[in-house]
C-alpha positions in Angstrom: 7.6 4.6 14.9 6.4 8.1 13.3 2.8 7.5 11.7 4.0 8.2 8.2 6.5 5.9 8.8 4.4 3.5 10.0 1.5 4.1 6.8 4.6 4.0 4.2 6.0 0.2 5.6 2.1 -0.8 5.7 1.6 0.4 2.0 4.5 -1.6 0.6 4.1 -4.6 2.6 0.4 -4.1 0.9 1.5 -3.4 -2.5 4.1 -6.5 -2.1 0.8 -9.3 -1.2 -1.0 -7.2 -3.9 1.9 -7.9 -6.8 2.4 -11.8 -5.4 -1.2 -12.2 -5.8 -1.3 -10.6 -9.3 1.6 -12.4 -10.7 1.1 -15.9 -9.2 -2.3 -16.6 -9.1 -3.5 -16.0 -12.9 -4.9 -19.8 -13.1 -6.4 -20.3 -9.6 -10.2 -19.6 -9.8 -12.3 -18.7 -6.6 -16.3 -18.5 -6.4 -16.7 -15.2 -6.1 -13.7 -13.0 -7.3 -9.9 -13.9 -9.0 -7.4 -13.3 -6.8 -5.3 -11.0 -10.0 -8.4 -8.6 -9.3 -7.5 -8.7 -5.1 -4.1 -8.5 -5.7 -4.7 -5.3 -8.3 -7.0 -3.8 -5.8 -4.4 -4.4 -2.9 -2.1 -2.9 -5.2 -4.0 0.0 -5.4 -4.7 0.2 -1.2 -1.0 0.2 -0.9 -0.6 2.9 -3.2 -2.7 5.0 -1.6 -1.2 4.1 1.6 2.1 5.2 0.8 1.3 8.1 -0.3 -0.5 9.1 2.8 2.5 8.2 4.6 4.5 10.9 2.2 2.5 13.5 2.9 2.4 12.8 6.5 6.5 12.5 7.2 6.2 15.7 4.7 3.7 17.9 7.2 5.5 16.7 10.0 8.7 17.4 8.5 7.6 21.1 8.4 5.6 21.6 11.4 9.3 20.9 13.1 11.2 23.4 11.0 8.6 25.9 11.7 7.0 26.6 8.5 
C-alpha cells in the first residue's frame, strides 16, 4: 500500500474512534480528562492525517507524470 494511501485509511479510522468517542461518551467521567475532549482531539489527529495522505498521493501523483 502507497504511503498516502496508507496515512488517508489511518486518518479516517482515527477520525471514526475520535466521533464514537465524542458522541457516546458525553456522561462517562474519567480522573484526568473526558473522553468528548479525546475524541475531539482524535478528531483533529485524523484530520490532519488525511490530509497528509492527500498531499502525499498528490506529489506522488505528479512526480509519475513528470511534472
Amino acid at each position: 500500500m502507497k504511503q498516502g494511501s496508507k496515512s488517508m485509511l489511518e486518518g479516517v479510522l482515527t477520525f471514526v474512534i475520535g466521533l464514537a468517542l465524542f458522541l457516546f461518551t458525553d456522561g462517562v467521567e474519567t480522573p484526568v480528562v473526558t473522553l468528548t475532549k479525546v475524541g475531539v482531539v482524535l478528531m483533529c489527529v485524523g484530520g490532519v492525517l488525511v490530509a497528509m495522505g492527500l498531499f502525499q498521493a498528490m506529489r506522488n501523483s505528479r512526480s509519475v507524470q513528470g511534472g
